[in-house]
ZAMARGU-4260 file (C-alpha; in steps of 0.2 Angstrom, whole numbers, plus 5000, padded with zeros to 4 digits):
<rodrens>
0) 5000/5000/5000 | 5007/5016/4997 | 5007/5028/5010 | 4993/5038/5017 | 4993/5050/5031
5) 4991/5047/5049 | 4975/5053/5054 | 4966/5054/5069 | 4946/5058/5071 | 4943/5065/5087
10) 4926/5065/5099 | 4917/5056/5086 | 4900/5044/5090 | 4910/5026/5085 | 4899/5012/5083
15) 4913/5000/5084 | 4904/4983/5078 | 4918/4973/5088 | 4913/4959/5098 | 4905/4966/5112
20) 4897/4979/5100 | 4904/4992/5109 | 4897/5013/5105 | 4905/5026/5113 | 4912/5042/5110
25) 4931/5045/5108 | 4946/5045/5097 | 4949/5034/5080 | 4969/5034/5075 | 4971/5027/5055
30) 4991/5023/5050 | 4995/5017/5034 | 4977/5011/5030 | 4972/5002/5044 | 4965/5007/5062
35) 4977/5008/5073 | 4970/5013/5091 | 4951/5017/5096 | 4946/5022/5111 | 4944/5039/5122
40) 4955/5054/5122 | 4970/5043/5115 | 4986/5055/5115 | 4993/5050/5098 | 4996/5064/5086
45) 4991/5061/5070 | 4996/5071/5051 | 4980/5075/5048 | 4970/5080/5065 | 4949/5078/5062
50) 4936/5087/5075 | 4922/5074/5073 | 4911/5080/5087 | 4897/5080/5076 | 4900/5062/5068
55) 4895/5045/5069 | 4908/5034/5062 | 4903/5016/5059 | 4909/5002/5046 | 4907/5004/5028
60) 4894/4992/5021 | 4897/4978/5013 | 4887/4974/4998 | 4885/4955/4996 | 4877/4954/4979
65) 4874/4966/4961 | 4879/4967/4947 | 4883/4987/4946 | 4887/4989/4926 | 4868/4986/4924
70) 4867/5003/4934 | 4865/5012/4917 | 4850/5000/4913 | 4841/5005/4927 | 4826/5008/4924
75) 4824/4999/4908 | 4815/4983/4914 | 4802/4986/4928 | 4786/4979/4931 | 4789/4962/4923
80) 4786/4944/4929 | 4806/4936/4932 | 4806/4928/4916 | 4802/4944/4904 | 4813/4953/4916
85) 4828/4939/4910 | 4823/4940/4891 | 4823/4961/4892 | 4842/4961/4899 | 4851/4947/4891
90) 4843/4956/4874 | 4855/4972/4882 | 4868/4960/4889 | 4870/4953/4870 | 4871/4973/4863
95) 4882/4981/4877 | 4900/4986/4876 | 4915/4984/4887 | 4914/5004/4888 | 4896/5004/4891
100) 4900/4993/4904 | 4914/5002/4912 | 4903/5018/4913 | 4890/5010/4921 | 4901/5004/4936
105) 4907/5021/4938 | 4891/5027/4940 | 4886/5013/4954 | 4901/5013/4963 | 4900/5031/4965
110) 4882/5026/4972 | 4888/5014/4982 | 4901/5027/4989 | 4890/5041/4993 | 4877/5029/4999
115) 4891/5024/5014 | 4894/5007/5005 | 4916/5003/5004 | 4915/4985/4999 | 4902/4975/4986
120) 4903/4957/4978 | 4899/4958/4962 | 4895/4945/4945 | 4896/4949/4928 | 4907/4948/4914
125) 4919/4961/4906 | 4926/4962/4923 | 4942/4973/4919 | 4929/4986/4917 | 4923/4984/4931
130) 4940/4982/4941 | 4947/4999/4932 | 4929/5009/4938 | 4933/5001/4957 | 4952/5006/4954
135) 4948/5025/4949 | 4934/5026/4963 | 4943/5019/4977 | 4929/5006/4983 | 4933/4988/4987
140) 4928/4976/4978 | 4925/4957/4973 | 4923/4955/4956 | 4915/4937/4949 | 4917/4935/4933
145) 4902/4928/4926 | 4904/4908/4922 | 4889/4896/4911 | 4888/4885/4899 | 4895/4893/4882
150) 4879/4888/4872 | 4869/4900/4885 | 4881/4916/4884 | 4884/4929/4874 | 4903/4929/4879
155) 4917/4924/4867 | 4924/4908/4871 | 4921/4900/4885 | 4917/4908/4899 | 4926/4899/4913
160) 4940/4901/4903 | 4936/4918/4903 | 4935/4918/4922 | 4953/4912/4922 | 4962/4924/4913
165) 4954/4935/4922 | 4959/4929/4939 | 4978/4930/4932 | 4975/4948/4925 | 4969/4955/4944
170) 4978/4944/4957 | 4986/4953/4970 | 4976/4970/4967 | 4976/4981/4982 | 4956/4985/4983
175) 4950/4970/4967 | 4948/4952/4971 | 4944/4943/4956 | 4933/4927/4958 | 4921/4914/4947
180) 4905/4917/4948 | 4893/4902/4940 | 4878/4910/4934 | 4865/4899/4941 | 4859/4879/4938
185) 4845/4884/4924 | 4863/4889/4916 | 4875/4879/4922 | 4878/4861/4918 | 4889/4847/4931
190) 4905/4850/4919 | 4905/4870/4923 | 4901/4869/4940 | 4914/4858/4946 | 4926/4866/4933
195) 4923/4883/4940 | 4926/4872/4957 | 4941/4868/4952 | 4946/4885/4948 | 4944/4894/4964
200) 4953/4879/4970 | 4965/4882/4965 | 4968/4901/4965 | 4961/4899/4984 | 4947/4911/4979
205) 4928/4912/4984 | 4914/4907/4972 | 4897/4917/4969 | 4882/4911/4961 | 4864/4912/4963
210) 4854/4898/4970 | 4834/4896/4971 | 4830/4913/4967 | 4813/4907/4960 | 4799/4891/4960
215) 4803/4889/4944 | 4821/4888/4943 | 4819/4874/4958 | 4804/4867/4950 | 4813/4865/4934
220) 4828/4861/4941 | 4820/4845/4951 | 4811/4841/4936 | 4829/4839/4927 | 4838/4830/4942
225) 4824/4823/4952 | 4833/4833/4966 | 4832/4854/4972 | 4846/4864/4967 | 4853/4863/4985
230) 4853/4843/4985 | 4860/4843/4968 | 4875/4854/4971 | 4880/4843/4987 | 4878/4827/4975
235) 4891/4834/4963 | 4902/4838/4975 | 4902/4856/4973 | 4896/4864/4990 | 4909/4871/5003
240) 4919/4885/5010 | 4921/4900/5005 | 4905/4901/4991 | 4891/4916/4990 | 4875/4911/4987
245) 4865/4925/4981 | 4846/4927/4985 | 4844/4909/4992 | 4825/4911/4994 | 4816/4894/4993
250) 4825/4882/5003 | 4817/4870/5014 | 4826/4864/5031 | 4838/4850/5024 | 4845/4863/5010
255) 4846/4875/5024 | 4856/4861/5034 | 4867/4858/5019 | 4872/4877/5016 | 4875/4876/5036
260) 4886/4862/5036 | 4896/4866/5022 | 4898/4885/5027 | 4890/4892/5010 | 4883/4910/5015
265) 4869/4919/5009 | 4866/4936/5001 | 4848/4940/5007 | 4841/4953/4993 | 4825/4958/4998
270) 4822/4970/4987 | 4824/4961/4972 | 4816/4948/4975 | 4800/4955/4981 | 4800/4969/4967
275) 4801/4952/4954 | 4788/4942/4964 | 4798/4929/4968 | 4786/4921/4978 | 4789/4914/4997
280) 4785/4933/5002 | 4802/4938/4992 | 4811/4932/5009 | 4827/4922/5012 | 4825/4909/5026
285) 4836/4922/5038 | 4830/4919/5055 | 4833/4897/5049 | 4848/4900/5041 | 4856/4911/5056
290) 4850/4898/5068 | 4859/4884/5060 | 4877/4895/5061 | 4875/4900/5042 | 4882/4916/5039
295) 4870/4929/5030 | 4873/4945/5022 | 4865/4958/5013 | 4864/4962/4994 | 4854/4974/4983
300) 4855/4965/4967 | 4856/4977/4953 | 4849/4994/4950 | 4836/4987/4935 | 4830/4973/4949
305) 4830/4983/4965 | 4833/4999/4958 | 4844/5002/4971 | 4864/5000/4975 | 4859/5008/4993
310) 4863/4997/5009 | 4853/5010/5022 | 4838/5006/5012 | 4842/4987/5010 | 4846/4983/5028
315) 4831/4995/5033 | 4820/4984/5022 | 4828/4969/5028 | 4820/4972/5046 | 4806/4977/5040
320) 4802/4964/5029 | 4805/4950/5041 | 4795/4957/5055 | 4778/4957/5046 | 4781/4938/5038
325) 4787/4932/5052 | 4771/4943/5063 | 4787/4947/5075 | 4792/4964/5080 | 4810/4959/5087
330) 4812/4947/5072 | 4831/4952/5064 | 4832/4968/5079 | 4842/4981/5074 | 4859/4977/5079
335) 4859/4960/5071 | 4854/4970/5054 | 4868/4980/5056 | 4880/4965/5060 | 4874/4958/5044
340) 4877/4974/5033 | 4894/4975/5041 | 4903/4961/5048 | 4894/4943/5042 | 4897/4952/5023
345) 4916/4951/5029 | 4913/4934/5035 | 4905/4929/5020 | 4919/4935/5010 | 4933/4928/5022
350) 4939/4946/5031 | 4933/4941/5047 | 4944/4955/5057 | 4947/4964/5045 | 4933/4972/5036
355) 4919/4978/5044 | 4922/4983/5061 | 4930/4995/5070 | 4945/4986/5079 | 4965/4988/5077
360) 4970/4979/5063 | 4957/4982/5052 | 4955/4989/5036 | 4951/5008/5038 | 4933/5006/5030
365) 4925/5021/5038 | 4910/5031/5037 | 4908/5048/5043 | 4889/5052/5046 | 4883/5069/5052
370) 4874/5068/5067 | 4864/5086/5063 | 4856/5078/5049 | 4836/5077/5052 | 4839/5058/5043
375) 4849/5055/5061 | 4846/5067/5074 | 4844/5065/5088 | 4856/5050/5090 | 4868/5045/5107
380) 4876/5030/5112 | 4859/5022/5117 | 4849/5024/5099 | 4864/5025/5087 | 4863/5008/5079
385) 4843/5009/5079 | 4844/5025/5071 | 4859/5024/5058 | 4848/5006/5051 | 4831/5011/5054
390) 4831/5031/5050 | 4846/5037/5040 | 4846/5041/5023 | 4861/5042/5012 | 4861/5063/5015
395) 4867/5060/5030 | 4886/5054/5025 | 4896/5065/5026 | 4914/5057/5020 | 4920/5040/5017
400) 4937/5032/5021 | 4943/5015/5011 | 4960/5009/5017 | 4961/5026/5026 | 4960/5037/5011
405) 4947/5048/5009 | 4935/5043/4994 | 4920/5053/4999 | 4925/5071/5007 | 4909/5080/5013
410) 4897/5073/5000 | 4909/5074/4985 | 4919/5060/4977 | 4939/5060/4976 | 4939/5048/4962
415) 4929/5056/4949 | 4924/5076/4947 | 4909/5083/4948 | 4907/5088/4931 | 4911/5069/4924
420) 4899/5063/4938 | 4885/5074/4930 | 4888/5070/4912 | 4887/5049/4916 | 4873/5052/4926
425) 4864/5063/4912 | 4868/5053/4899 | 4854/5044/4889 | 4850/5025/4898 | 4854/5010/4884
430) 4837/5006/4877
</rodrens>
């Protein structure tokens, strides 16, 4: 890492997410990326000295699952059952240009910044776009390149081949993680799956993919196989550490015992799902898959499913959500929602300790939120985890630190100007 400046915020609100899910106010010290100290009044002197009386510093989310090129689609496929939704973007997917795509994760990303989001897992294909759009942003990113059976894609050749050389093309980036990411089993034959296996085993990397998004796919799927997508996937030999499974909706208990078991998290997305009618009220078996020690995070899906790359509104919903399925008010209470928005998304991705918390030794992940914003206010020690997941909105950020430099600086982005910022986001959606 090339060096930053000390840096010390001072007086701040710290919702530290460390084990014992500590808030106070004191004294955050960042050197050479990484949180160094926290507590109150610490005597270091830092480079850069930071009156944050007014701030709430937490985490950075972590994004568990989109795919944020599409954010220049958005709003290009709404109102549509799943399978017209599929048809409309793999037409755009077919059409779409490696510049086209690059744009598009610009504009997300800086979403995702300004929304208080420092880290997303992501599936697509023509990844080195995306990878250069993290790069120039400053966000942290795992980047799956999008693997499935070459008579289903529009890729040229095949695509976890693709996945490969692109792997070899970002390892031992600072802020990208490449990855494979299968598409899904309506997609993805036995061959890919384990070849894609293979892969990650061998570069030690994590695996994303989608898994029983819909009644159909599982429907289908069992229709095919005589087994659920679940079942199947253990049969092959494929499930185990260190995978993503995106959405996860219809599971029943021995699938949810099978991802359990072989430490395969989830990436709940409400809002997709319930926007696309899914179907089992939109809702990832959460409160089944927690219970049995499965780790579960949050995702938005893309911005032409969910419409949305923001992790306020997402964890906000999550709560909500689960409390009126499940008729339980403390159903998924405020602070477990924030622990799944900051540290099971580092669980899930393998930086346990690292990313999302507050701790020394951690990445320098960090969001500054200003407590005077109506959004927040009034917040202390005793409602700050309640208020930053059930009230804020994104005005409330004020700047964002990734690796401890500064990406967001009161409500403007380091990594792309103003006037670039306006002309992407003016800019005619592909239609």
């Amino acid at each position: 890492m090339s060096s930053v400046p000390t840096r010390a915020l001072r007086g701040a609100l710290i919702v530290t997410q460390d084990e014992k899910r500590t808030v106070l106010r004191g004294d955050v010290l960042i050197a050479d990326g990484k949180i160094a100290e926290v507590g109150k009044s610490l005597p270091q002197k830092a480079d850069v000295e930071v009156d944050a009386h007014r701030m709430l510093v937490a985490p950075g989310f972590i994004n568990l699952h989109t795919h944020v090129a599409n954010t220049l689609l958005r709003g290009v496929a709404d109102d549509l059952d799943f399978g017209g939704f599929l048809e409309k973007m793999f037409s755009y997917d077919a059409k779409r240009t490696e510049a086209d795509i690059e744009v598009g994760a610009l504009l997300g990303g800086a979403e995702m910044l300004l929304g208080g989001t420092t880290t997303y897992l992501d599936m697509y294909y023509g990844m080195d776009a995306v990878g250069r759009a993290s790069e120039r942003l400053g966000i942290r990113s795992f980047l799956g390149w999008a693997v499935l059976d070459a008579q289903f894609t529009t890729q040229k050749g095949i695509p976890v081949d693709n996945a490969r050389e692109f792997m070899g093309r970002w390892k031992n980036h600072e802020l990208v993680t490449p990855l494979p990411a299968p598409q899904g089993v309506y997609v993805v034959s036995e061959e890919t799956w384990l070849k894609t296996k293979e892969l990650a085993d061998q570069k030690r990397s994590l695996v994303h993919y989608h898994l029983s998004e819909t009644l159909k796919e599982v429907e289908d799927h069992v229709g095919k196989h005589g087994l659920r997508p679940v079942e199947w996937l253990e049969k092959i030999g494929f499930l185990g550490p260190g995978q993503i499974a995106a959405h996860s909706v219809w599971l029943k208990n021995n699938e949810i015992a099978l991802m359990a078991q072989r430490k395969v998290a989830a990436a709940h997305c409400p809002s997709s799902n319930m926007k696309l009618a899914s179907g089992g009220g939109g809702l990832c078996p959460v409160t089944e898959l927690r219970a049995q020690g499965a780790v579960v995070g949050i995702g938005t899906d893309s911005s032409t499913s969910s419409n949305t790359l923001s992790m306020l509104r997402l964890t906000h919903l999550t709560g909500l959500a689960h409390k009126h399925a499940r008729h339980d008010p403390k159903s998924l209470p405020a602070q477990v929602l924030l622990d799944m928005a900051t540290r099971e998304g580092a669980r899930a991705l393998g930086q346990e300790g690292f990313l999302g918390t507050i701790v020394p030794g951690a990445a320098a992940d960090l969001v500054l939120y200003d407590m005077a914003h109506p959004s927040l206010a009034p917040v202390d020690t005793a409602s700050a985890v309640a208020n930053l997941v059930y009230s804020a909105n994104e005005g409330a950020v004020n700047s964002v630190f990734v690796g401890g430099r500064p990406v967001v600086d009161r409500g403007r982005l380091a990594g792309l100007g103003d006037e670039e910022l306006e002309k992407i986001a003016l800019s005619p959606p592909l239609r």
